[in-house]
Every structure is written in C-alpha cells, then in structure tokens.
N, CA, C and O atoms as a GROMACS GRO file, in nm:
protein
  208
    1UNK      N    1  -1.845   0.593   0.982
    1UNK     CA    2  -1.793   0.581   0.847
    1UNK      C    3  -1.735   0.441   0.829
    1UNK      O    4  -1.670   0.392   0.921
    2UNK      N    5  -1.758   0.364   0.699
    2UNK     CA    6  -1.716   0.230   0.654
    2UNK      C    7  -1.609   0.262   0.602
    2UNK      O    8  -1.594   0.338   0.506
    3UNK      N    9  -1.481   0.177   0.699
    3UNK     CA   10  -1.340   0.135   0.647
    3UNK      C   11  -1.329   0.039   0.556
    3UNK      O   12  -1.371  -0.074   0.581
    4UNK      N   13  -1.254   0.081   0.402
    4UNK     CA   14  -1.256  -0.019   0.338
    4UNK      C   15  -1.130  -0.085   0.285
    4UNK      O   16  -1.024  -0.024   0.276
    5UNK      N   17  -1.145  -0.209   0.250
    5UNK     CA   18  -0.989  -0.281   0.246
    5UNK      C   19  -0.935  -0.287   0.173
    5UNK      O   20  -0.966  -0.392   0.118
    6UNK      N   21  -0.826  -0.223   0.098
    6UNK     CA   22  -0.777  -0.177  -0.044
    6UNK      C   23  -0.604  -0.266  -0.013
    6UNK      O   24  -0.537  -0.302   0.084
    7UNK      N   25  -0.594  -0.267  -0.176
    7UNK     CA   26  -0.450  -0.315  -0.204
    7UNK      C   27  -0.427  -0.227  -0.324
    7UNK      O   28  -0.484  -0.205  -0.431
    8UNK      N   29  -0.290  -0.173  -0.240
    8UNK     CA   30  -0.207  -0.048  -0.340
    8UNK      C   31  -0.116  -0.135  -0.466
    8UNK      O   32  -0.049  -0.237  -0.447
    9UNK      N   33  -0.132  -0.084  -0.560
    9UNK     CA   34   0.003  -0.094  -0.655
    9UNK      C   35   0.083  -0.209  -0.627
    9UNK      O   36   0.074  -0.322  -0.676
   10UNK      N   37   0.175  -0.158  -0.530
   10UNK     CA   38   0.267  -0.225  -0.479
   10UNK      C   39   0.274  -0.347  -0.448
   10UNK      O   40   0.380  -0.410  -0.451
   11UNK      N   41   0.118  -0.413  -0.402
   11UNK     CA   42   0.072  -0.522  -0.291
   11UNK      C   43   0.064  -0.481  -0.197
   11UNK      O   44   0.055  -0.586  -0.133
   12UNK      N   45   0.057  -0.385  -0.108
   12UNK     CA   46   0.024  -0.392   0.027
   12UNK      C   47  -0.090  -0.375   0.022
   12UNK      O   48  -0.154  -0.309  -0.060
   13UNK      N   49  -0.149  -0.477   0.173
   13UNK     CA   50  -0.310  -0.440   0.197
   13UNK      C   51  -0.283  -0.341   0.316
   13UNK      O   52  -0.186  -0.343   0.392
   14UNK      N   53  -0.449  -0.203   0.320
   14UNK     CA   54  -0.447  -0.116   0.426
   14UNK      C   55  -0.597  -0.117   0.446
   14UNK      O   56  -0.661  -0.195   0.375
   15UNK      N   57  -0.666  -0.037   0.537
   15UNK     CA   58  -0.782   0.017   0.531
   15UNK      C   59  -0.769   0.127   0.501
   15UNK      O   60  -0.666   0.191   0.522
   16UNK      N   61  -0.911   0.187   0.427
   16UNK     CA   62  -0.890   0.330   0.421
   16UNK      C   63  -1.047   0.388   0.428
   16UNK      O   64  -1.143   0.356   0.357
   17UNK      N   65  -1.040   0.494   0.546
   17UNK     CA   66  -1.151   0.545   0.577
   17UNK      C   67  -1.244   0.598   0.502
   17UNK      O   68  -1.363   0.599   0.532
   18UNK      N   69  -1.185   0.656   0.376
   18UNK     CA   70  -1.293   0.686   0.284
   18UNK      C   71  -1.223   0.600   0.104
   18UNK      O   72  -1.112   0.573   0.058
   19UNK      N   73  -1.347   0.587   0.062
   19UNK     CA   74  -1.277   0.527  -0.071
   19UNK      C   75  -1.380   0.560  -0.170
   19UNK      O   76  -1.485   0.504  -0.201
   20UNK      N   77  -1.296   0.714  -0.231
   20UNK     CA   78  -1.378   0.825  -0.299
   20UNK      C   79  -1.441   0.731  -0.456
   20UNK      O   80  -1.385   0.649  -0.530
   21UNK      N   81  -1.597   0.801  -0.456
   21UNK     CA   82  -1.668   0.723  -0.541
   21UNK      C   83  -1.644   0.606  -0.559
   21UNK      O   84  -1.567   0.572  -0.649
   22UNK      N   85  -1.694   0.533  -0.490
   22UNK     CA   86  -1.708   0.365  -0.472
   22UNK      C   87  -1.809   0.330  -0.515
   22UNK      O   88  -1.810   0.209  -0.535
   23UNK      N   89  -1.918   0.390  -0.545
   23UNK     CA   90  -2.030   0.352  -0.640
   23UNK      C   91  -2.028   0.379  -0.801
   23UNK      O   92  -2.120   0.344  -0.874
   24UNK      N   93  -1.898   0.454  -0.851
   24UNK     CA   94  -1.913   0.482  -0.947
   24UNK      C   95  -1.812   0.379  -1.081
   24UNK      O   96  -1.693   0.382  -1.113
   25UNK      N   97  -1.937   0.294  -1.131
   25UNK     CA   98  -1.876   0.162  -1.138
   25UNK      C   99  -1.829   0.193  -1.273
   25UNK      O  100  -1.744   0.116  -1.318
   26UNK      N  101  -1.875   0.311  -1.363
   26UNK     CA  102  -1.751   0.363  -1.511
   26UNK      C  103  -1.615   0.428  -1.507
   26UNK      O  104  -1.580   0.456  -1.622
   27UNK      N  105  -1.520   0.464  -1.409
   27UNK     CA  106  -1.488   0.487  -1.351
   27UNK      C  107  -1.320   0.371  -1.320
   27UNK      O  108  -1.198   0.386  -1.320
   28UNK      N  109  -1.437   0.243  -1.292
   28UNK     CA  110  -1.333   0.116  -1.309
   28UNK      C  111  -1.310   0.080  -1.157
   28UNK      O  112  -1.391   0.120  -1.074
   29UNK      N  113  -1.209   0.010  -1.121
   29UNK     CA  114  -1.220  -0.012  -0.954
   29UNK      C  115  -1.098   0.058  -0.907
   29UNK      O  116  -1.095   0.064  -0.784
   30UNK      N  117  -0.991   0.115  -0.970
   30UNK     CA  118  -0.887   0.182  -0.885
   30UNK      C  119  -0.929   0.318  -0.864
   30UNK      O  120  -1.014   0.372  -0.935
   31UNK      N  121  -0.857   0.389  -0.745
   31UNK     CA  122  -0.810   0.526  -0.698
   31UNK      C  123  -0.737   0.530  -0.620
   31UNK      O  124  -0.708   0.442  -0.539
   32UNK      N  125  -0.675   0.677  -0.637
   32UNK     CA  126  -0.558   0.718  -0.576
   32UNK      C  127  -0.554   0.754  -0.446
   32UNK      O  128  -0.611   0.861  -0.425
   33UNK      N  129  -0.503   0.697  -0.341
   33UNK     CA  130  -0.495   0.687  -0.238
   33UNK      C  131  -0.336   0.690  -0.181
   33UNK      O  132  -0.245   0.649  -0.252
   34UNK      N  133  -0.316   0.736  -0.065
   34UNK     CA  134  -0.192   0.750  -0.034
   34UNK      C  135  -0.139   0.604   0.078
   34UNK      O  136  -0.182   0.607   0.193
   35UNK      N  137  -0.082   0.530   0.051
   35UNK     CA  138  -0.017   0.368   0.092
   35UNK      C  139   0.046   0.453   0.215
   35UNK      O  140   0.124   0.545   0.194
   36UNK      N  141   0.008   0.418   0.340
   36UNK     CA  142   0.075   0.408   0.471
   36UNK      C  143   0.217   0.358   0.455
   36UNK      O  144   0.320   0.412   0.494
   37UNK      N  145   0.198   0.225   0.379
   37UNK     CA  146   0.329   0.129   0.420
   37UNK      C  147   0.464   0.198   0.286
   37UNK      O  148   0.581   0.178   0.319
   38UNK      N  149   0.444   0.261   0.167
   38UNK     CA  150   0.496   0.329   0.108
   38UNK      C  151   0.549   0.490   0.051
   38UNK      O  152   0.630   0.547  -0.023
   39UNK      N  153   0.418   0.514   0.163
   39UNK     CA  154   0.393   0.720   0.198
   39UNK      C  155   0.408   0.772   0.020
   39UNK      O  156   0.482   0.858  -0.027
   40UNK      N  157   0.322   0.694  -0.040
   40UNK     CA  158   0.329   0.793  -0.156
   40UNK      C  159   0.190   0.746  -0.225
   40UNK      O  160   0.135   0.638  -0.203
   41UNK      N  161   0.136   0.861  -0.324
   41UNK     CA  162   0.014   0.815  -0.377
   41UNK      C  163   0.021   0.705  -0.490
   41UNK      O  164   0.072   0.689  -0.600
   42UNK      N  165  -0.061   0.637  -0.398
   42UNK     CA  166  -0.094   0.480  -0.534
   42UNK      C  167  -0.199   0.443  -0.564
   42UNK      O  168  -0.282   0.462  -0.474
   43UNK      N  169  -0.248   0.383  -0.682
   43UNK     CA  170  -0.344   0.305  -0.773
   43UNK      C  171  -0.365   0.227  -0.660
   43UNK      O  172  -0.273   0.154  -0.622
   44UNK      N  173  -0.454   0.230  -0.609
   44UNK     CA  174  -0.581   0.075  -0.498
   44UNK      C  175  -0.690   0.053  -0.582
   44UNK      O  176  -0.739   0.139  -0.656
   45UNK      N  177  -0.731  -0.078  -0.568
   45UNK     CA  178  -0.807  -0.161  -0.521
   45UNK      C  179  -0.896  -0.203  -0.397
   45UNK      O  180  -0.852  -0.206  -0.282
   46UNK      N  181  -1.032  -0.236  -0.435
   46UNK     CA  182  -1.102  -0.262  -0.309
   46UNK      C  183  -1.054  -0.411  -0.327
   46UNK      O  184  -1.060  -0.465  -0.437
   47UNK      N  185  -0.994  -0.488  -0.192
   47UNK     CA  186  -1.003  -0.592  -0.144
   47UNK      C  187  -1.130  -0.658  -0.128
   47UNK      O  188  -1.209  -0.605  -0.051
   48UNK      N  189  -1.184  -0.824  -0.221
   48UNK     CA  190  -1.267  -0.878  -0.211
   48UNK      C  191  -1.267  -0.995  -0.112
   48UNK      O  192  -1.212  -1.103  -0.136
   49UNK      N  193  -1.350  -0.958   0.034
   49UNK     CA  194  -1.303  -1.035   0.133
   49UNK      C  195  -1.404  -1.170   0.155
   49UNK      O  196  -1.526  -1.160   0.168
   50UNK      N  197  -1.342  -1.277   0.156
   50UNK     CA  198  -1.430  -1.403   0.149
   50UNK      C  199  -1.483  -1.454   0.296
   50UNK      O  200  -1.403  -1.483   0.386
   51UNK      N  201  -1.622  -1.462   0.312
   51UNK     CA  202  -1.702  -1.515   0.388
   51UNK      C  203  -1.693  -1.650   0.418
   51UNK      O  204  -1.635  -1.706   0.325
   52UNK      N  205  -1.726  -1.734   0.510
   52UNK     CA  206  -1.695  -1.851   0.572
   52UNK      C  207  -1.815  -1.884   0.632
   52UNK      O  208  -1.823  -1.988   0.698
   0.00000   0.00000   0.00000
C-alpha cells in the first residue's frame, strides 16, 4: 500500500496509509483524516513533493 504525504489543518506534515478517494478529483483535494501530532480529525491535504 502507497503512503501518502498530507498536511492537516493545523500545518503539520504526516504520512497516511490510506488517503480515501484520491482519484476523485470533484470532490476537491481535502479529507478527513485523524493528525497523529494533534489526535483529532482534520481537513488534509496531499503534500506536493518536489523532485531534484
């Protein structure tokens, strides 16, 4: 399974093992996911990670 790199609400970055409907681009780019670093459910973002 692909870990993906999200930033909650808050600003924190995490991975998260699943990142429900990620293809579903009407939808918009957030979901609710629960923040490790805040233990409560938050609005993420997929992190756009830059190549070198």
């Amino acid at each position: 399974m692909e870990r993906t790199v999200v930033r909650c609400a808050e600003g924190h970055v995490f991975t998260a093992a699943s990142f429900p409907m990620q293809k579903a681009e009407r939808l918009g780019p957030g979901r609710l996911i629960r923040c490790p670093r805040c233990a409560r459910l938050r609005s993420v973002v997929p992190v756009v990670l830059e190549k070198h």
